[in-house]
NULOKOL-427770 format. One record per residue: residue in three letters; z, x, y of N, C-alpha, C in turn. Coordinates in steps of 0.02 Angstrom, whole numbers, plus 50000, padded with zeros to 5 digits. Atoms other than C-alpha are relative to their C-alpha. Layout:
ALAZXYZXYZXY;...
END
This chain:
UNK500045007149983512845816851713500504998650056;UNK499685001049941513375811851874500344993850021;UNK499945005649988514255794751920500194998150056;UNK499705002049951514645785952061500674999950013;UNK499134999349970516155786752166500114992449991;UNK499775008649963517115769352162500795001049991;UNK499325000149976518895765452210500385001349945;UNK499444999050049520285774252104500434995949974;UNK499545004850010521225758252109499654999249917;UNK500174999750055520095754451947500315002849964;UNK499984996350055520145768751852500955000449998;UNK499295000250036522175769751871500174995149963;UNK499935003350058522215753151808499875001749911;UNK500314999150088521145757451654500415007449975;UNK499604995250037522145774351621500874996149979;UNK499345003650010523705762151636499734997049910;UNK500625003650067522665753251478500365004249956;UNK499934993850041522665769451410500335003149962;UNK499314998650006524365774651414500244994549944;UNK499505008150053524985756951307499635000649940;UNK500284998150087523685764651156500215005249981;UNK499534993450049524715778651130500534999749967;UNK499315000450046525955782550998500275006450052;UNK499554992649970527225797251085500425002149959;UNK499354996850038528395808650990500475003950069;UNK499314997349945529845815051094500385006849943;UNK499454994950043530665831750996500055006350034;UNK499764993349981531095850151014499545005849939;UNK500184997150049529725855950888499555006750035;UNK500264992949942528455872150928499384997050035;UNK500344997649981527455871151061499275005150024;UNK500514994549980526065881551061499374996050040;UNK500755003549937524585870451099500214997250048;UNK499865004149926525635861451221499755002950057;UNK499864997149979525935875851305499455004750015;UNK500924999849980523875880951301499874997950035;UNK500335006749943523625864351383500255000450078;UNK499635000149924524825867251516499885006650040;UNK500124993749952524255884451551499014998450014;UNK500725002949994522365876251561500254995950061;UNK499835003749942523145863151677500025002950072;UNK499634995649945523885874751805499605003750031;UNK500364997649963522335880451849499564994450067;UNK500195005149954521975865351936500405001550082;UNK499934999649938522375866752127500064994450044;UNK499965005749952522235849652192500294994649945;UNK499445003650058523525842852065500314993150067;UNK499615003749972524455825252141500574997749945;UNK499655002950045525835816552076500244991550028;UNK500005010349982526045794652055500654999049968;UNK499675003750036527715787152015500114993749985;UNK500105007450029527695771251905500515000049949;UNK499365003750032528815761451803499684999949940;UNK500395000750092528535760851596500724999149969;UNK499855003050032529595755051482499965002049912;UNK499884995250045530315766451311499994992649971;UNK499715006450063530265752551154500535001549964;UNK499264998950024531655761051079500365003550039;UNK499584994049946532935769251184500375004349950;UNK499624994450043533755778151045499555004649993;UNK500454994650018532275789551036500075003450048;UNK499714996249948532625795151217500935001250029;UNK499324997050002534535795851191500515005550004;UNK499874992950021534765813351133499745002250052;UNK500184994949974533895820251278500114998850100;UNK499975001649912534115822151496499614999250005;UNK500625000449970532525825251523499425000449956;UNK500344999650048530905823151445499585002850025;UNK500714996949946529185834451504499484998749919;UNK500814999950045527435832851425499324999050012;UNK500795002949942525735824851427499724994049946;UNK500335008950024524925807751401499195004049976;UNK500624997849993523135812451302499644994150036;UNK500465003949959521565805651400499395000549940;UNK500815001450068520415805351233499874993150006;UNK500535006550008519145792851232500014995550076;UNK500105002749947519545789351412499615003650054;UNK500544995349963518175792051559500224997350061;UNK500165004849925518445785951752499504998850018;UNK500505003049984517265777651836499815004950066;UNK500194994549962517615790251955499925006650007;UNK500044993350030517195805051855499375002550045;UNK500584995849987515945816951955499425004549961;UNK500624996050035515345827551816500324998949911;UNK499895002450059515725818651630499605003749960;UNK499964995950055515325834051542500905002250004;UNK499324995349997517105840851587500504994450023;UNK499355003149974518285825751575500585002249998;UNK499524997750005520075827351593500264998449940;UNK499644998950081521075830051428500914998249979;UNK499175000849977522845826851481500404999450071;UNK499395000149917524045820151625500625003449982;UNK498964998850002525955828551635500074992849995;UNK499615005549983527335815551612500445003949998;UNK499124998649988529065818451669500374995150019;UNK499385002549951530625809751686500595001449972;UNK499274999150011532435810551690500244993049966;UNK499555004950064533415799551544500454994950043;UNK499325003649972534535785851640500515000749954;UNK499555003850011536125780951584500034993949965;UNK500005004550062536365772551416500424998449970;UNK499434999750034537575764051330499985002949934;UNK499794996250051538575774151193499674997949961;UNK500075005150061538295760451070499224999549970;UNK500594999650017536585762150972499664993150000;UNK500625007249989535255747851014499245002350001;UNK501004999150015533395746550975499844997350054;UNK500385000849948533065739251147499615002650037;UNK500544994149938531775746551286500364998550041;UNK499704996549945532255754151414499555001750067;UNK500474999349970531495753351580500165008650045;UNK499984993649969531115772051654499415001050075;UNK500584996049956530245779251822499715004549974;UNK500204995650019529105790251769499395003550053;UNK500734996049946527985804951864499665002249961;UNK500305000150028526375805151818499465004650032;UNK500284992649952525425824251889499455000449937;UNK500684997650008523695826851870499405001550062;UNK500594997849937521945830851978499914994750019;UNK500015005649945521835820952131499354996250005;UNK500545003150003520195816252094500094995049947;UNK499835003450054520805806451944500434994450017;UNK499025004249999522705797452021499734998850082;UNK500055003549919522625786252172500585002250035;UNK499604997649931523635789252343500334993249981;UNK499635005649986524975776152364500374999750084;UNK499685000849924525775769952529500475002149995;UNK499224997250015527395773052477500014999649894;UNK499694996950084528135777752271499954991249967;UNK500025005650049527965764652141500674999549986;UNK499154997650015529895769152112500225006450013;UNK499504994349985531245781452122500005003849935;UNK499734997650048531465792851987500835000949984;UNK499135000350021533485793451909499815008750000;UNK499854992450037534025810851888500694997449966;UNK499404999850058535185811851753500565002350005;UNK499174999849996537005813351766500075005949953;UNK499904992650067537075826551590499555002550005;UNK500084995049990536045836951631499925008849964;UNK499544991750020536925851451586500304997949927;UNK499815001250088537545841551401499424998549988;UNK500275000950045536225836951328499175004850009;UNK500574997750011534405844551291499324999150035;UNK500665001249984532795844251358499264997149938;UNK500375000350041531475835551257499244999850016;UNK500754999949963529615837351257499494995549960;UNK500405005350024528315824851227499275001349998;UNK500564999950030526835821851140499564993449991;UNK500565003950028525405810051109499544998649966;UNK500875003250020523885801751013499774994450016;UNK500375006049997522845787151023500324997649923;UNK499735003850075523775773750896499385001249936;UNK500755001950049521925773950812499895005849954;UNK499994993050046521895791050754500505002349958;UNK499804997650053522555797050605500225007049993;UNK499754994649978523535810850624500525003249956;UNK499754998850039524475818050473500555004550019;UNK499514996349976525365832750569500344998650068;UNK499835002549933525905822450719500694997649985;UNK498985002950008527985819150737500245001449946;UNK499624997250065528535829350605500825001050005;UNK499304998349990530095831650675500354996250050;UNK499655006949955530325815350782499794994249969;UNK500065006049972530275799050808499244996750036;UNK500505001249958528505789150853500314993750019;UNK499945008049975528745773750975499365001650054;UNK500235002349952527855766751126500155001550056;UNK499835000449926527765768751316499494994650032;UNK500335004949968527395752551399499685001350061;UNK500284999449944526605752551563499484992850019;UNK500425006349993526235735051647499545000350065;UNK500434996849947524765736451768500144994750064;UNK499875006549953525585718351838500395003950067;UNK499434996849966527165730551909499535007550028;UNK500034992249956525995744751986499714998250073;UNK499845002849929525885736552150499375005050013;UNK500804996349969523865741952181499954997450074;UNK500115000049962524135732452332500295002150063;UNK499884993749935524975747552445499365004549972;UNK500484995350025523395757152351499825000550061;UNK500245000049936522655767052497499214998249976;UNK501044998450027520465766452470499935003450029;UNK500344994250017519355778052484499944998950110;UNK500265000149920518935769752671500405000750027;UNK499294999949946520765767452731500295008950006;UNK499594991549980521115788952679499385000950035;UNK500294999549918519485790352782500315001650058;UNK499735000149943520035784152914500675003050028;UNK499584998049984521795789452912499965007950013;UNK500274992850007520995807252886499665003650060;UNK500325002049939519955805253029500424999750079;UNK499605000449968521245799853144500495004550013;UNK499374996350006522505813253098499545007850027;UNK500304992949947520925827153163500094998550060;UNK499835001349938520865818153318500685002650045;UNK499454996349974522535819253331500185007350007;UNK499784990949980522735837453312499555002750041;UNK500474999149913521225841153437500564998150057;UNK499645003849954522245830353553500465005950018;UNK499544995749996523815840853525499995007150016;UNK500264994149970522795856653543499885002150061;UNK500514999049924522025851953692500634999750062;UNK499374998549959523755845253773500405008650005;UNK499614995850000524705861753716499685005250054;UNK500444993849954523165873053806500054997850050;UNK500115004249964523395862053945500485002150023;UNK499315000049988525075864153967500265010449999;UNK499844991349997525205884753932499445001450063;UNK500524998849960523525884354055500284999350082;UNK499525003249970524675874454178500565006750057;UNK499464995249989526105887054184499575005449998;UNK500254994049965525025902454206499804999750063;UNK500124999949917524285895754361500674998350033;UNK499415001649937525995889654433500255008150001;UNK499974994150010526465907554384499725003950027;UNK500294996449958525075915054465500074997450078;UNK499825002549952525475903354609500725005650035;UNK499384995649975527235909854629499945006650002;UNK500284993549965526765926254628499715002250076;UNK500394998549935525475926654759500474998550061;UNK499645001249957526695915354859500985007050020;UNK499514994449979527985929254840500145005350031;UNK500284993349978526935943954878500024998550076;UNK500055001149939526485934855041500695000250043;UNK499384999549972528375931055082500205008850007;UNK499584995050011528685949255036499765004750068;UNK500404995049938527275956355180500274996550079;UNK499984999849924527755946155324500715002249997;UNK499284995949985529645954355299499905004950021;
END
């Protein structure tokens, strides 16, 4: 089943959607299927990456750790700009680095940059970053944690056995769709940037073409100086 192409601006919204029906666990438990998924991932080749702003509901759950790596699931979600919806995608990466928290334990959220790497056919182009990512100051004290997901809806008996479930917000008000490039503006910019390198081709041959004839010039003019001596 085949669908039409239409502007990614959509479908990131609606994976933004997406993202705010998940529960996440954050821990240090085993790996294995993660670590399936991510070696399934990595075969992808035209991977991008989007940074956006989201919003931890508890920050004590990301306390304990510098950095967090994982993946947001994409169950039950389809784009509009899926090409061949037998083989949707199954998971985005998330990464970010932990800011700077006070000592003192609080149930507040916490707002985080987060990078969000998957196939470029899936994650829109931006003009410039939705934000900066923090890198973390500890680093080197504290742990790395790795994250997990479901859909709140599913029932999941062996899910966060060894963490903490909260929320990751994501407001689609704060993802600034209007630096989104479209489909017509990377066209064109795409377009423009062959031109340009023709151009640059054609000057550089132009210019080495240039200096061989002044080269063959000075020569000849040398030889001649050299016979009437």
């Amino acid at each position: 089943m085949n669908l039409k192409r239409n502007s990614s601006k959509v479908d990131w919204l609606e994976m933004i959607k997406q993202f705010n029906k998940l529960d996440i666990c954050i821990n240090t438990g085993t790996w294995t299927n993660e670590i399936q998924t991510l070696e399934e991932n990595e075969q992808i080749t035209d991977e991008i990456s989007v940074f956006t702003q989201a919003s931890i509901a508890d920050s004590n759950i990301i306390q304990s750790w510098s950095q967090v790596d994982g993946f947001l699931t994409m169950q039950g979600w389809l784009p509009i700009s899926c090409q061949d919806a037998a083989t949707p995608i199954k998971n985005v990466e998330i990464q970010f680095d932990v800011p700077s928290l006070p000592t003192t334990r609080n149930t507040s959220a916490v707002d985080i940059c987060v990078t969000i790497r998957g196939p470029a056919g899936y994650l829109p182009y931006f003009s410039k970053p939705l934000c900066t990512p923090e890198k973390s100051t500890e680093s080197s004290k504290r742990p790395k944690g790795f994250l997990t997901s479901k859909l709140s809806k599913v029932y999941d008996p062996q899910f966060c056995n060894k963490g903490d479930v909260t929320n990751m917000v994501f407001q689609p008000t704060k993802s600034r769709v209007d630096n989104y490039l479209s489909d017509d503006v990377k066209t064109q910019i795409y377009v423009h940037l062959v031109w340009c390198s023709y151009f640059l081709v054609f000057v550089i041959f132009s210019i080495i073409l240039y200096a061989i004839l002044k080269k063959s010039e000075y020569w000849k003019e040398k030889e001649q100086s050299a016979r009437l001596l």
